[in-house]
N, C-alpha and C positions, 0 to 999 in steps of 0.2 A: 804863527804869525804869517800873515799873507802880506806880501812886496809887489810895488807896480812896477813891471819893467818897459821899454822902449823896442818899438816894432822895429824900428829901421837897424839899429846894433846889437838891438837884444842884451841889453846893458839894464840892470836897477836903476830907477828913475831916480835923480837926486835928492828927490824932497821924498820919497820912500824909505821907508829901513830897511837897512841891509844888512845890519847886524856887526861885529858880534856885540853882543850884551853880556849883562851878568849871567854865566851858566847857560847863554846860547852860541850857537854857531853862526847864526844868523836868520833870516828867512827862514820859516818850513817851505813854501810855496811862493812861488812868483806869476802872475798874468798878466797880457799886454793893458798897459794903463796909459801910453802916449802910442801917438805915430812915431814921433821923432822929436829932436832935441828943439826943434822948432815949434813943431807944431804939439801942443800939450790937449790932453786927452785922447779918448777914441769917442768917434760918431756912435749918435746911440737914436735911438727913435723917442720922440717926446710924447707928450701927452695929449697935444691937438694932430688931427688926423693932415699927412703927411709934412708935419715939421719933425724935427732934429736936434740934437747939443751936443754938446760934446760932454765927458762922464771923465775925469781924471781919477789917479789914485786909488782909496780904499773904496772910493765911490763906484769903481769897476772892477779894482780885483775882487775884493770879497764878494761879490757876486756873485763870480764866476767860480769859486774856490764852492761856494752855496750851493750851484746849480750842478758840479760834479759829486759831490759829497749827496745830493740829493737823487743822483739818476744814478747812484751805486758806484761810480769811477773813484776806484780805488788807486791810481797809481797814472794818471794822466801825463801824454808825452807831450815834451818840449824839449828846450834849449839847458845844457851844461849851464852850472854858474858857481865855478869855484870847483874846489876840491869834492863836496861831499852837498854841496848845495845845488838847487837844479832851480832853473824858473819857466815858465808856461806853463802850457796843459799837460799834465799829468807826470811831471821830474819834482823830487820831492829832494 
């Protein structure tokens, strides 16, 4: 399970999961999916040559969970979250 968290506290976004569930902990993984509690998403480049949008949630974590799992990054560093949970790049 990939979780979107927030750049500016490095907190799980509120509309992400955070767990725990049946038989989980929580989160496997967390990447940044807002700026701030204000500002929702992260800037992303669009599809016409130089425009922009913004990408919240699974729409940018799982990406980025893609693109390390894809270039071999086994264990990506980031920010503690909780006990035995971690979120960013590469805290599992």
């Amino acid at each position: 399970v990939v979780a979107g968290y927030r750049l500016s506290d490095r907190r799980i976004s509120r509309y992400s999961s955070a767990g725990p569930t049946s038989g989980r902990q929580g989160p496997d993984w967390a990447y940044p999916a807002d700026e701030s509690i204000l500002r929702l998403g992260i800037r992303s480049g669009a599809t016409r040559a130089g425009t922009s949008l913004r990408l919240a949630g699974t729409s940018i974590a799982s990406p980025q969970r893609a693109r390390d799992i894809a270039n071999g990054v086994k264990d990506p560093q980031g920010p503690a979250v909780g006990d035995a949970r971690r979120q960013g790049k590469g805290l599992r």
